[in-house]
C-alpha positions as CSV (number, residue, x, y, z in Angstrom):
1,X,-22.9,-6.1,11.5
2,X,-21.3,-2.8,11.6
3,X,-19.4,-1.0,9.2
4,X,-17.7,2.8,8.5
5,X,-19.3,4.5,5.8
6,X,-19.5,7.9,4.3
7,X,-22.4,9.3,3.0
8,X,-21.4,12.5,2.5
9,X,-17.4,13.8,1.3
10,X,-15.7,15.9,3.6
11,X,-13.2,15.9,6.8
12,X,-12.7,12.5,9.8
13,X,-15.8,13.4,10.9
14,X,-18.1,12.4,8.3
15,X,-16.9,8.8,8.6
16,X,-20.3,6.6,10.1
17,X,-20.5,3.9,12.3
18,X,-23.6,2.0,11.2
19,X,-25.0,-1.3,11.5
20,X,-25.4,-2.6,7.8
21,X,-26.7,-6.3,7.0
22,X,-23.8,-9.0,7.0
23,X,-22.9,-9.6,3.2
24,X,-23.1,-12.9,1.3
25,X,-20.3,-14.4,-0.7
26,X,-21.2,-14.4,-4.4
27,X,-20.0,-17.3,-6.7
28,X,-16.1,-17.2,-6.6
29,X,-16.2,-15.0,-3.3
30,X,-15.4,-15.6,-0.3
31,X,-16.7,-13.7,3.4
32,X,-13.9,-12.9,5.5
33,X,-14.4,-11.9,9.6
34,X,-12.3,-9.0,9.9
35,X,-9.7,-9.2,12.5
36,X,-7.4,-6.5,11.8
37,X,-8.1,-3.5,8.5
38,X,-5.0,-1.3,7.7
39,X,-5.5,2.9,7.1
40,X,-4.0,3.8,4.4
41,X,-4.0,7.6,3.0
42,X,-6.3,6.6,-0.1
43,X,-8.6,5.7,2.5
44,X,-8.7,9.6,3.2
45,X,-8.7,11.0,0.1
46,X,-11.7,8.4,-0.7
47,X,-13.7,9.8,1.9
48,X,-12.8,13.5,1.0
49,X,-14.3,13.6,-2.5
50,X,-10.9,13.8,-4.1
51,X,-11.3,10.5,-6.0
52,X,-14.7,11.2,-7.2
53,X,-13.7,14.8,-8.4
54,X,-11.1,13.1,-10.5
55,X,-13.8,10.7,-12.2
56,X,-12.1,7.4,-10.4
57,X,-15.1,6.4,-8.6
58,X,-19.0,7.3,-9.6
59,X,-20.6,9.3,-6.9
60,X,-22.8,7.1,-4.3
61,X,-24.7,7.2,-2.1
62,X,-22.8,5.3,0.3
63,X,-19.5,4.8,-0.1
64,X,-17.6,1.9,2.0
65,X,-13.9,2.8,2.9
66,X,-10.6,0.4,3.6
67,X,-8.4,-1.6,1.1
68,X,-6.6,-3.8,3.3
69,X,-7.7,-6.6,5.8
70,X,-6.8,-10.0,7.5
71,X,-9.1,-11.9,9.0
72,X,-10.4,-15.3,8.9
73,X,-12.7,-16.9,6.3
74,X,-16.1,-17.6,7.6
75,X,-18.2,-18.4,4.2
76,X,-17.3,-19.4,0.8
77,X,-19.7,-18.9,-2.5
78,X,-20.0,-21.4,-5.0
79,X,-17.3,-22.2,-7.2
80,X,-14.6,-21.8,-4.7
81,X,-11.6,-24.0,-4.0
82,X,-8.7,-22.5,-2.3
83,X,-10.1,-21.4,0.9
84,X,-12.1,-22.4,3.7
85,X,-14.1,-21.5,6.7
86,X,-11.6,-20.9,9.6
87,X,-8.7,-20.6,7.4
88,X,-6.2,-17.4,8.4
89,X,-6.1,-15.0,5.0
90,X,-4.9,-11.7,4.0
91,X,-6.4,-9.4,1.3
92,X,-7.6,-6.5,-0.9
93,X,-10.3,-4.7,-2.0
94,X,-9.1,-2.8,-4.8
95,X,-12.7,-1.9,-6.2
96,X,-13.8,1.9,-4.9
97,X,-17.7,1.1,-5.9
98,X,-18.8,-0.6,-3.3
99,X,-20.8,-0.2,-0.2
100,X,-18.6,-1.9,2.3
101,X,-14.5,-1.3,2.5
102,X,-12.4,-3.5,5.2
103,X,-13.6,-1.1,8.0
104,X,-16.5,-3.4,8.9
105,X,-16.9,-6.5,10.8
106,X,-17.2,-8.4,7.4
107,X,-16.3,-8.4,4.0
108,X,-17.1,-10.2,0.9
109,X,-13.3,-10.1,-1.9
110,X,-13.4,-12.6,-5.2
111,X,-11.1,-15.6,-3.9
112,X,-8.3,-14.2,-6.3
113,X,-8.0,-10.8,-3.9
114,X,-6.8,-13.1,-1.1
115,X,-4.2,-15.1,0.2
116,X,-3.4,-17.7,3.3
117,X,-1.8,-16.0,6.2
118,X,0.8,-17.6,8.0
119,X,0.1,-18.6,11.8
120,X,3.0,-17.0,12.6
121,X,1.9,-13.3,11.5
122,X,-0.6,-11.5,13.7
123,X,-3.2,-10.0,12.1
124,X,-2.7,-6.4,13.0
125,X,0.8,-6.6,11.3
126,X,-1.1,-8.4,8.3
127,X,-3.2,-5.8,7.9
128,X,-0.3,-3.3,6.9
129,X,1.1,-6.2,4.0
130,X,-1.7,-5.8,1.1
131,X,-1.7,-2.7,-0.5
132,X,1.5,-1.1,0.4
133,X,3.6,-4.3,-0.7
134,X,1.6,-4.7,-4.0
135,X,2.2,-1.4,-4.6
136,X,6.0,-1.7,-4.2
137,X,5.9,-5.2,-6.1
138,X,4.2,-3.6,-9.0
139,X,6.3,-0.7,-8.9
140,X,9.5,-3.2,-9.5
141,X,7.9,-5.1,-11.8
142,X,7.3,-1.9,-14.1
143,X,10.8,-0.9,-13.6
144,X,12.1,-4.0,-14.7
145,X,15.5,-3.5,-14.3
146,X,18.0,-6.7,-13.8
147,X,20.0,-7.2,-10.8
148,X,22.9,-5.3,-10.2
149,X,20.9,-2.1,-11.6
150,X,20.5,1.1,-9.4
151,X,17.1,2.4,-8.6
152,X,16.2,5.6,-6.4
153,X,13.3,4.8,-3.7
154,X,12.1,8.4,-2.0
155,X,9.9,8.1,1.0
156,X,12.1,5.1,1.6
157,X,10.7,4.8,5.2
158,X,7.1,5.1,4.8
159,X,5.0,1.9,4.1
160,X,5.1,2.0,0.4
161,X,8.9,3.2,0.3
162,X,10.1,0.3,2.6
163,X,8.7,-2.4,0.9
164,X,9.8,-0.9,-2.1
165,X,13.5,-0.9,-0.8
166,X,13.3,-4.6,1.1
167,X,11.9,-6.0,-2.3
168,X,14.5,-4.0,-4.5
169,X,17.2,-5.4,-2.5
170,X,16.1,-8.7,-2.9
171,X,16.3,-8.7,-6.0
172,X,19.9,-7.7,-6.4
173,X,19.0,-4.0,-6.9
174,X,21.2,-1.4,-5.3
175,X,19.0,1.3,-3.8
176,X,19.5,4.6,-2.6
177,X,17.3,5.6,-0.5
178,X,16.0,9.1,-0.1
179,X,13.8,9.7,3.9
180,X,14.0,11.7,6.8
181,X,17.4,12.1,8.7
182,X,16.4,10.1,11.5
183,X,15.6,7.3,9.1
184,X,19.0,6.3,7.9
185,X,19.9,3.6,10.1
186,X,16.1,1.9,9.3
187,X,16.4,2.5,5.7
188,X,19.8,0.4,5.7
189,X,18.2,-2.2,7.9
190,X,15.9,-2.5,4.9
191,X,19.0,-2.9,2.3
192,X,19.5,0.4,1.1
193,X,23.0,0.6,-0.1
194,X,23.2,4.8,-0.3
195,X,20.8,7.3,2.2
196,X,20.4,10.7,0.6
197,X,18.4,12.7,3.3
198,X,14.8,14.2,1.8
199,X,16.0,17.5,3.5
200,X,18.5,18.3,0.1
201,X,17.8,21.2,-1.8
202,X,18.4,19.1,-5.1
203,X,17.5,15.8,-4.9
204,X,19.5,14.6,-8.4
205,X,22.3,16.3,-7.5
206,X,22.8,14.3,-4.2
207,X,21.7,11.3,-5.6
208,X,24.2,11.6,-8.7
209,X,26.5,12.2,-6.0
210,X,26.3,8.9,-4.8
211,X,25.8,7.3,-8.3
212,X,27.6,9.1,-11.0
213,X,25.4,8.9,-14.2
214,X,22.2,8.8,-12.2
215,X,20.5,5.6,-11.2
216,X,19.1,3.3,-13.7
217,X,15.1,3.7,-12.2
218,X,13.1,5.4,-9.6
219,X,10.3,4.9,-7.5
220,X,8.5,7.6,-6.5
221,X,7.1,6.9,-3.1
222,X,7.4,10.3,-2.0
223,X,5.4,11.7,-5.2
224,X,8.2,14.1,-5.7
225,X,7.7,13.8,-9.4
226,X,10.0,15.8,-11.7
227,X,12.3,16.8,-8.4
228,X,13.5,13.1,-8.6
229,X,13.1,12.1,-12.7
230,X,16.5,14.4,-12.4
231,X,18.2,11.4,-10.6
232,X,17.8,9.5,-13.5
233,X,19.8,8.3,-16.3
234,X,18.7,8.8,-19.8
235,X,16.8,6.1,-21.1
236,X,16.5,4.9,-17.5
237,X,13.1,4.0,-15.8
238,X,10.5,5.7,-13.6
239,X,7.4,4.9,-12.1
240,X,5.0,7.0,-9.8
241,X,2.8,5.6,-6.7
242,X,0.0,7.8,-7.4
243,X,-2.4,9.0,-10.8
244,X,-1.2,12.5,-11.4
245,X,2.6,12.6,-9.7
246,X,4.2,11.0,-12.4
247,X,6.3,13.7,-14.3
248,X,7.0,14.0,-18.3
249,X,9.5,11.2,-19.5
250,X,12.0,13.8,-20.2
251,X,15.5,12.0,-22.0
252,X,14.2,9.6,-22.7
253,X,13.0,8.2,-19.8
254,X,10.0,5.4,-19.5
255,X,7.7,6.8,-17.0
256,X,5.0,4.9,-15.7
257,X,2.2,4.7,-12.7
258,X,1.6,2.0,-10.5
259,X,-2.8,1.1,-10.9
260,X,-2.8,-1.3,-8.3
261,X,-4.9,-4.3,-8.4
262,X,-5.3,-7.2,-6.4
263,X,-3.1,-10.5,-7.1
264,X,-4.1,-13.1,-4.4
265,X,-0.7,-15.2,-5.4
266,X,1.6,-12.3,-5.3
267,X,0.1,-11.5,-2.1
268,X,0.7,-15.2,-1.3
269,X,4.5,-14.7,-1.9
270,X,4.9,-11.4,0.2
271,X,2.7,-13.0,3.1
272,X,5.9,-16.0,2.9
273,X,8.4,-13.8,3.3
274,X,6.6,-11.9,6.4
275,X,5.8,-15.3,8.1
276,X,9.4,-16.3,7.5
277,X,10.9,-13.1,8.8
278,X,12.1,-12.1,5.5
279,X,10.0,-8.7,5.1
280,X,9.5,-6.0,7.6
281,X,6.0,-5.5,8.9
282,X,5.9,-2.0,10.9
283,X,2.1,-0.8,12.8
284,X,2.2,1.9,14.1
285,X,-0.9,1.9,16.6
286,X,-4.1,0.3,16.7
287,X,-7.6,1.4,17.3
288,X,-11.2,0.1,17.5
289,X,-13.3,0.4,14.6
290,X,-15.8,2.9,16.4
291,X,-12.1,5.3,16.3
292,X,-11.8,5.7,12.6
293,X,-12.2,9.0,12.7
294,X,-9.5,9.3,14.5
295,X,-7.3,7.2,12.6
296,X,-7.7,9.5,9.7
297,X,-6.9,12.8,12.2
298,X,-3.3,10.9,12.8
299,X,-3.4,10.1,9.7
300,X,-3.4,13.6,8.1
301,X,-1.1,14.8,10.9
302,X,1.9,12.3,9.3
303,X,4.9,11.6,11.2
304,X,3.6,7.9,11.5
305,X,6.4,5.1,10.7
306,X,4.4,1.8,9.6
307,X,0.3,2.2,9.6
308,X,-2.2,2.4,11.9
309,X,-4.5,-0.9,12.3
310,X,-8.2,-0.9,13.1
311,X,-9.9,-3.9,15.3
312,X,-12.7,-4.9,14.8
């Protein structure tokens, strides 16, 4: 089958196109035929070195690359109940040493890294769901803040940041959302109750403009770190997307960071509401595999609004 792999840390180009052998499902695995795998910027900073030079990954000699894919199961190991050849999943691979990632034809995830995908959810849009609204749901649950509280979400309108304000909303959070100035009216379709634009020269300032006191929690989408801890209360609640952005817990403050890891039944739950309608999947473009090169070009330019999808 064929797979992208890097062998060697550097820029898009280094990402391979090979032809690897198709992988068997271990006991309490299962083999999924990838339809649709989302790119996501870890993806790039996988495949430039940057995770190994931080010690979260062992150096390899081949290193597989993609977290997120939907697909449909075509082989079960031993041991495993929940799923079955031909069923529709969603899921993610949140281990970084391994030889295959979701850009390939296959993959082989534990049974608990996935979760049935409703018919009524194309795969490409599936393929944006795993990582970026685990991350969000994490995020919330870290905050733990009851409803009716106030939470800041920056980088509202990327694909962590607009999970993170659908979710909060749903919850009974009120969220002010900090994003681009073109992004207000999609940030309030999402359930943002205040837009402060990311162009503000002090981002606590405007957002304790809108919420006197500052807002009971923040996430950090937009890794703005200390820029936004200033937004919150004392004794309030703040929690990073990303190892390393998350500032000092000045005042107070509990300051956390979001490790993601794979929860099939969360995932479950989030794949519900997109089937139902109830959460906003956004792709931004798709590609064939043999193009992830120049996914990761797009990638690094930004300006994208939902992910781009690779096919298989």
């Amino acid at each position: 089958m064929r797979a992208v792999v890097v062998r060697e840390f550097g820029g898009p180009e280094v990402l391979e196109l090979v032809e690897v052998a198709l992988p068997e499902p271990g006991r309490g695995q299962v083999r999924v035929r990838v339809a649709a795998a989302g790119v996501n910027p870890v993806d790039a900073v996988t495949r430039a070195g940057v995770l190994a030079r931080a010690g979260l990954m062992t150096p390899r000699a081949v290193t597989g690359i993609g977290w997120d894919v939907a697909g449909v199961v075509d082989a079960v190991g031993p041991g495993v109940t929940g799923f079955a050849p031909g069923q529709r999943v969603v899921g993610l691979r949140d281990r970084l040493d391994a030889d295959l990632g979701t850009y390939a034809e296959h993959i082989v995830l534990d049974a608990g890294a996935l979760a049935p995908l409703p018919a009524s959810v194309p795969f490409e849009q599936a393929a944006t769901l795993p990582l970026n609204s685990l991350t969000a749901l994490q995020a919330l649950g870290l905050l733990d803040l009851p409803a009716g509280s106030t939470v800041l979400v920056t980088g509202a309108a990327g694909a962590v940041g607009g999970f993170a304000v659908e979710l909060a909303a749903r919850r009974g959070l009120r969220v002010a959302a900090l994003a681009g100035e073109g992004d207000e009216t999609l940030v309030r379709a999402l359930g943002a109750q205040w837009f402060v634009p990311r162009t503000a020269d002090d981002v606590a300032a405007a957002v304790r403009e809108l919420v006197p006191g500052g807002v009971d929690g923040a996430v950090d989408a937009a890794l703005l770190g200390v820029r936004a801890l200033g937004a919150v209360r004392g004794r309030g609640a703040f929690v990073a997307v990303a190892g390393g952005s998350e500032p000092v817990g000045l005042r107070g403050i509990r300051v956390a960071n979001v490790w993601i890891t794979a929860d099939g039944p969360a995932l479950a739950g989030l794949a519900a509401l997109a089937g139902e309608g109830r959460l906003t999947l956004r792709v931004a473009d798709t590609l064939p595999l043999e193009r992830a090169g120049q996914a990761h070009e797009r990638l690094a330019a930004g300006g994208l609004r939902g992910r781009l999808v690779l096919t298989p």
